[in-house]
N, C-alpha and C positions, 0 to 999 in steps of 0.2 A: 341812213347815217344816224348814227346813235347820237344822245343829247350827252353835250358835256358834262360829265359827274362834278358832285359835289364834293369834293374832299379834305381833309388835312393836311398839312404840309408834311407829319410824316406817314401817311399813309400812301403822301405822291412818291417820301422818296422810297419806299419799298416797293414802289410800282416800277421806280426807275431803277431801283437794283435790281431788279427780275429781267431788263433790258438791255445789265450791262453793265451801269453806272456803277461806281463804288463812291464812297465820302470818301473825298479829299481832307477838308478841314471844314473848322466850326466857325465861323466871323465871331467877331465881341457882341455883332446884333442880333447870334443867334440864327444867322442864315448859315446854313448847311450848302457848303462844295460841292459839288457831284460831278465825277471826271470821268470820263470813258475811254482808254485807250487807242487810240486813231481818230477818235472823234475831235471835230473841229472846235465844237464848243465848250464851255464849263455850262453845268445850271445852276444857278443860286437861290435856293427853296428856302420862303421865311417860315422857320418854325413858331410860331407863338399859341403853345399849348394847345388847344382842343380847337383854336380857332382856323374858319376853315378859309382856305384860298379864295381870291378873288377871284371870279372869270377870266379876266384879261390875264394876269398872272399863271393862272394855270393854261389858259390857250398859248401861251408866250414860251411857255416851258414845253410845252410839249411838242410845241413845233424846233425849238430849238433842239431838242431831242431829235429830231429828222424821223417823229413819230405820227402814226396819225390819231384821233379820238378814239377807232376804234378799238385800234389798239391798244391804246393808253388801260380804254375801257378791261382790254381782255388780258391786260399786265394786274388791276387791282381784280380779277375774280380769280386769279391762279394763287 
C-alpha cells in the first residue's frame, strides 16, 4: 500500500478530473465543487494557492470519491 501523497488542492482536483469529476462551482471561500455524474457525493477541495492539503482532508476526499490511495496515487502520475 502506497503512502498518502503530498499534494495541492489543485493538483488533487486534476487528479479528480481524470476520475470523472468536473467543477461544479467556486464557494466565496475559494473551495472548489467537484460533481460526478451518478455519483453519490459532491467533493469540496480548499484551494489556497501553493498550499498543500492536510492529511485528513485529502484521506476524506478520496474516500469520498469511492477511491482508493492507490489510485488516487496513479490518477496524479497520468
Amino acid at each position: 500500500m502506497p503512502k498518502q501523497p503530498v499534494v495541492t488542492g489543485n493538483e488533487a482536483i486534476a487528479a479528480f478530473g481524470r476520475a470523472g469529476f468536473a467543477l461544479d462551482r467556486i464557494a466565496k471561500s475559494s473551495h472548489h465543487i467537484l460533481k460526478k455524474p451518478g455519483h453519490r457525493f459532491l467533493l469540496t477541495v480548499p484551494v489556497h494557492g501553493a498550499e498543500n492539503l492536510k492529511p485528513g482532508t485529502l484521506r476524506g476526499l478520496i474516500k469520498a470519491a469511492g477511491i482508493t490511495v492507490e489510485e488516487f496515487v496513479e490518477l496524479l502520475n497520468e
